[in-house]
C-alpha positions as CSV (number, residue, x, y, z in Angstrom):
1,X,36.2,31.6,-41.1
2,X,33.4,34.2,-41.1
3,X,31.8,34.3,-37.7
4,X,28.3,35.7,-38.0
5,X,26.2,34.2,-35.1
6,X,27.7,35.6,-31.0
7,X,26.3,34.7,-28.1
8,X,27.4,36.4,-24.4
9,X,26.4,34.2,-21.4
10,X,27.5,35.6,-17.9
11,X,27.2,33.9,-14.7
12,X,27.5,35.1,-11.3
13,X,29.3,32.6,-8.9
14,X,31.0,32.7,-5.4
15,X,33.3,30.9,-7.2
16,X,34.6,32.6,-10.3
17,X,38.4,30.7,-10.0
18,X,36.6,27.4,-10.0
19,X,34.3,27.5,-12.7
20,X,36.8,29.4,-14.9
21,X,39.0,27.2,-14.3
22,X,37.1,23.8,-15.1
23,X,35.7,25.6,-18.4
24,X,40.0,26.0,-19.6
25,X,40.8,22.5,-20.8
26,X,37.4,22.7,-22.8
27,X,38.8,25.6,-24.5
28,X,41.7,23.9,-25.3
29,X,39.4,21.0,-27.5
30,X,37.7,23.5,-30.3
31,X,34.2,23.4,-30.9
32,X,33.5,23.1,-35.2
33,X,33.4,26.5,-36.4
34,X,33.4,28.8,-33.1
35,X,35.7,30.7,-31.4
36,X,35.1,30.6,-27.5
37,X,36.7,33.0,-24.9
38,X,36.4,32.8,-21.1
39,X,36.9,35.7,-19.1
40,X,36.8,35.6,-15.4
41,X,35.6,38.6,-13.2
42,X,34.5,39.9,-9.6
43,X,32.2,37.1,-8.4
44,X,31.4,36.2,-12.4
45,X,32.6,34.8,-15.3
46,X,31.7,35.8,-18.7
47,X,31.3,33.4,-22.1
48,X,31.5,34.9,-25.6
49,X,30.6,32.3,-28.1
50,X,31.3,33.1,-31.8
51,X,30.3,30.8,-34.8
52,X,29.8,30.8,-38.3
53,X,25.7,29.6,-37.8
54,X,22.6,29.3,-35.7
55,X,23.5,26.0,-35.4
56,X,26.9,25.7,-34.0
57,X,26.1,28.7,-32.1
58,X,23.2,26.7,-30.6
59,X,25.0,23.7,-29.9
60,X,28.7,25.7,-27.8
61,X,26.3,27.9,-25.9
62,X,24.2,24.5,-24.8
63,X,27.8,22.7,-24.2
64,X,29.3,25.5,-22.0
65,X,25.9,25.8,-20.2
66,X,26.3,22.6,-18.8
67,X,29.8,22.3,-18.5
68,X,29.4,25.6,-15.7
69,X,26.0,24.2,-14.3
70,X,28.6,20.9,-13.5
71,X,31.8,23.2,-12.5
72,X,29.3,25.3,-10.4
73,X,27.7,22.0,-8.5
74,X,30.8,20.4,-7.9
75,X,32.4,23.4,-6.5
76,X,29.2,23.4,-4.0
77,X,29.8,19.9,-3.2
78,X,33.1,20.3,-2.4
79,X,32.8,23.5,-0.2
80,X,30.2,21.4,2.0
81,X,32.9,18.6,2.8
């Protein structure tokens, strides 16, 4: 495979366990033609999406958006109770 498209999305959290965490069994499950690595950091945690096009490029960054937009809620949630 011949990755030519990379995104990098980091996101700063209070909670960079958590939301590392909830994005590992996604990595497990591979996205068609991408290569995904999760890397967690002081009070971040950094995505680097590979692919092999625009669109699969388009469609793991949109996937892994939401999927830390839900880890990062629910950690919220649960931190209230």
């Amino acid at each position: 495979m011949t990755l030519t498209s990379r995104a990098e999305l980091t996101v700063k959290t209070a909670r960079p366990d958590v939301v590392a965490g909830a994005l590992s069994p996604e990595l497990a499950e591979k996205i068609p033609r991408t290569k995904v690595v999760v890397e967690k950091r002081d009070g971040e945690v950094r995505i680097v999406i590979e692919a092999d096009d625009q669109n699969a490029l388009r469609a793991a960054l949109n996937s892994y958006i939401r999927w830390t937009n839900v880890a990062e809620e629910t950690a919220k949630e649960a931190g209230r109770r």
